[in-house]
C-alpha positions as CSV (number, residue, x, y, z in Angstrom):
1,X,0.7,-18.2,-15.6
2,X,4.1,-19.7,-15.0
3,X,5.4,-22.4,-16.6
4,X,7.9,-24.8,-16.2
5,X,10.2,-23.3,-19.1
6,X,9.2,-19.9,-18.1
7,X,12.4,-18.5,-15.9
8,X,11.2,-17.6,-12.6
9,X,13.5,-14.4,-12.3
10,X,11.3,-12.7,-15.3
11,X,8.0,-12.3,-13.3
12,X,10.0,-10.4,-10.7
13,X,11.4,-8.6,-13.4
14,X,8.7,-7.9,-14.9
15,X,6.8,-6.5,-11.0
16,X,10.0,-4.8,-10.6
17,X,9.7,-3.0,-14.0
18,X,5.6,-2.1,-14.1
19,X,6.5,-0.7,-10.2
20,X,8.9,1.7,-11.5
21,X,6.7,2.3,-14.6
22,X,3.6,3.2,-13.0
23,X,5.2,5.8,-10.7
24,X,6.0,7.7,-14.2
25,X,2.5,6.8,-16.5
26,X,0.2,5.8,-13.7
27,X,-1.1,2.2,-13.8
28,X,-3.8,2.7,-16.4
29,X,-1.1,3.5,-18.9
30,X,0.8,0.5,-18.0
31,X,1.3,-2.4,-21.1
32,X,2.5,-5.9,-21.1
33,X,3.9,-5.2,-24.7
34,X,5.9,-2.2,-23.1
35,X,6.5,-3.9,-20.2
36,X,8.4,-6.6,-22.4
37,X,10.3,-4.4,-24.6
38,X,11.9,-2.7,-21.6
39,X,12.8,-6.4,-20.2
40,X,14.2,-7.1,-23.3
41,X,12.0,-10.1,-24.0
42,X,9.1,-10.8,-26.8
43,X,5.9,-9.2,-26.4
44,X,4.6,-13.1,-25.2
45,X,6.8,-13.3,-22.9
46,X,5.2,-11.7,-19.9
47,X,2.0,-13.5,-20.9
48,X,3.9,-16.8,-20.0
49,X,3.8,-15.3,-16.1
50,X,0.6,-13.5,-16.4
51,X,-3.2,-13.6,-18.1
52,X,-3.4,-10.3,-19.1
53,X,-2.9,-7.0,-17.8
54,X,-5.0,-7.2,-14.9
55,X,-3.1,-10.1,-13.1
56,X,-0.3,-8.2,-13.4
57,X,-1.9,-5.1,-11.8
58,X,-3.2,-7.7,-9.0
59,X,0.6,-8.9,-8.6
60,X,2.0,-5.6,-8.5
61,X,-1.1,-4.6,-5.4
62,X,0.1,-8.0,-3.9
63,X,3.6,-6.5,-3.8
64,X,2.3,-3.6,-2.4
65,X,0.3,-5.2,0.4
66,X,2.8,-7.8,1.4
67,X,5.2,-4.5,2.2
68,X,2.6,-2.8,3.6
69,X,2.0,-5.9,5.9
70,X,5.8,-6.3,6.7
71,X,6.1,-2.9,8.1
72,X,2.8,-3.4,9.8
73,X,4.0,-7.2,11.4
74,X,7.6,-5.0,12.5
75,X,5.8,-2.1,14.3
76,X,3.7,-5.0,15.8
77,X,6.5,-6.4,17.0
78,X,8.5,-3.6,18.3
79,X,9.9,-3.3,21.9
80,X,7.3,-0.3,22.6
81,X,4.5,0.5,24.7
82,X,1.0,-0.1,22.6
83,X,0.3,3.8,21.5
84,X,3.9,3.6,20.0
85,X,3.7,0.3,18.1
86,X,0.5,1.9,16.3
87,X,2.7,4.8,15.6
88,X,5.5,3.3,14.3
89,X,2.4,1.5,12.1
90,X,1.5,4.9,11.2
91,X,4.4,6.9,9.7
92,X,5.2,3.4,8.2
93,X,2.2,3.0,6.3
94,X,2.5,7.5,5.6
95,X,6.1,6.7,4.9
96,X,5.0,4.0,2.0
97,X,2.6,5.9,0.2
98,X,5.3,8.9,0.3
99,X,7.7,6.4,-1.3
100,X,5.3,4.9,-3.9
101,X,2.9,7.3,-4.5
102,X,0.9,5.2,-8.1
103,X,1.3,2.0,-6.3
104,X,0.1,3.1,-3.1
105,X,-3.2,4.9,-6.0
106,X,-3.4,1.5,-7.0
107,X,-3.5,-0.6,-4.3
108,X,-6.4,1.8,-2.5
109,X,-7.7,3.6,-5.2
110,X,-8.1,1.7,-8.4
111,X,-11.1,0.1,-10.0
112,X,-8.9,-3.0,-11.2
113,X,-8.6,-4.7,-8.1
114,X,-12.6,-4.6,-6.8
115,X,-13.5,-8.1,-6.0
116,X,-10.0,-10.0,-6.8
117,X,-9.9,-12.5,-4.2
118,X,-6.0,-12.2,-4.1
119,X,-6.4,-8.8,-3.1
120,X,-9.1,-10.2,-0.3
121,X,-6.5,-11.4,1.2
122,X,-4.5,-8.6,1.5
123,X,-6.2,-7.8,4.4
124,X,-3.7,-8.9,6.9
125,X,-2.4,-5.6,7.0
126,X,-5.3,-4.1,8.2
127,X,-5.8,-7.5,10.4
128,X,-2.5,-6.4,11.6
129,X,-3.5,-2.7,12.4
130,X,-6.4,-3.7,14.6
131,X,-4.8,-5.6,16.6
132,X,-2.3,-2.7,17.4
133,X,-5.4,-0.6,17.7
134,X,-7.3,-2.7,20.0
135,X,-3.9,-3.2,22.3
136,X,-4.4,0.8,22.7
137,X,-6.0,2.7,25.7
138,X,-8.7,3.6,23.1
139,X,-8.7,0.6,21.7
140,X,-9.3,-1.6,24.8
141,X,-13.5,-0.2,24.8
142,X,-15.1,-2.5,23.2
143,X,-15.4,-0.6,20.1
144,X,-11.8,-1.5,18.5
145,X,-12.8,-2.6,15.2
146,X,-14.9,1.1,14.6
147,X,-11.7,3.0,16.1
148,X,-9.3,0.8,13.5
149,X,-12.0,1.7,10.5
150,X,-11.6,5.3,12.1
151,X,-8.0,5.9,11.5
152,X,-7.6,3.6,8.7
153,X,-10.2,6.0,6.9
154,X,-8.4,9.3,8.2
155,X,-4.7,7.9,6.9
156,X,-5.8,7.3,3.6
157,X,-7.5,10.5,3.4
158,X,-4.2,12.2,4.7
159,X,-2.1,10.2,2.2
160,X,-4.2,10.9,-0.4
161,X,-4.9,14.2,-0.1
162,X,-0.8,14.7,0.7
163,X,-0.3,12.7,-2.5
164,X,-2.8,15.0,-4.5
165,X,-1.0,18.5,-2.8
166,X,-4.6,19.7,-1.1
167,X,-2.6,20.4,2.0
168,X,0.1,23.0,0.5
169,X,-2.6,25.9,1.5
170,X,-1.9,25.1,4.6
171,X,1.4,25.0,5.1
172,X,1.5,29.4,4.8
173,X,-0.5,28.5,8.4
174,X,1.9,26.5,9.6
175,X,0.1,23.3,9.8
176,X,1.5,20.3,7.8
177,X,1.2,16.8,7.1
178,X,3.0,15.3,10.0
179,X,0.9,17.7,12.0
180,X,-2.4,16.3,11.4
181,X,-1.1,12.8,11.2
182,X,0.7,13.6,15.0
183,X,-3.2,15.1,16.3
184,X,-4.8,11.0,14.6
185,X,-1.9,9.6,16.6
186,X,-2.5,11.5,20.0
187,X,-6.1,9.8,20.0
188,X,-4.8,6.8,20.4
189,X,-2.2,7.9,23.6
């Protein structure tokens, strides 16, 4: 909760700070008290911005998602034939949770955010995704939503299972990451 003699620059702070904390403890570990101590501020002082813990965890997802969106809204954008702008989507939304591995965990993963209606309406970015899906040869049967779900699905599992290293077996075989994200994207030519 802000207030009026809250600065507005600490709750940024404060995001910016539990963003680069969580990629080191994980989310779960993450504390307002801590959180504080590294700002240099009194342990009350983050409560002046947010409830508890949780908000901030929703704020930080909302970070999250409002990149995830941008890159989403630029591929969507982009000069390029349909089948590329879903690309570019792709290895954007790979090339995030590469970058920010516990906030990409909690933004998709996490038990926290369940039924927060500011992460309901994070959905733009998969809002945004359809619609480069449905613009797609595949995309144009009737069925665009289903094909979206699809390879929505498929990218977090990749992610994920990058994230986790389940795929390093496979690399002695010559098949990598980008590989299997290339074959989802090839669907969709």
């Amino acid at each position: 909760m802000v207030t009026a003699a809250s600065p507005p620059s600490l709750r940024a702070r404060l995001i910016d700070l539990a963003e680069r904390e969580i990629e080191t403890i994980g989310h779960e570990a993450l504390s307002l008290r801590a959180l504080a101590a590294a700002a240099g501020v009194a342990p009350s002082a983050p409560y002046r911005h947010f409830r508890d813990r949780a908000d901030l965890l929703v704020a930080l997802a909302e970070r999250g998602f409002a990149i995830l969106a941008e890159s989403h809204l630029a591929a969507a954008q982009a000069n390029e034939p349909p089948a590329r702008r879903l690309e570019i989507a792709v290895w954007n939304f790979i090339a995030f949770a590469r970058a920010h591995p516990a906030l990409f965990r909690l933004m998709f993963t996490s038990d926290a955010l369940r039924g927060t209606p500011e992460i309901d309406r994070a959905g733009q970015s998969f809002t945004i995704f359809e619609a480069m899906v449905a613009a797609t040869r595949l995309g144009q049967d009737g069925r665009a939503q289903l094909h979206s779900l699809s390879l929505w699905s498929a990218l977090h599992g990749v992610a994920l299972l990058e994230l986790d290293g389940r795929f390093e077996r496979f690399n002695d075989v010559g098949i990598a990451t980008d590989a299997i994200i290339a074959d989802l994207i090839d669907r969709f030519r």
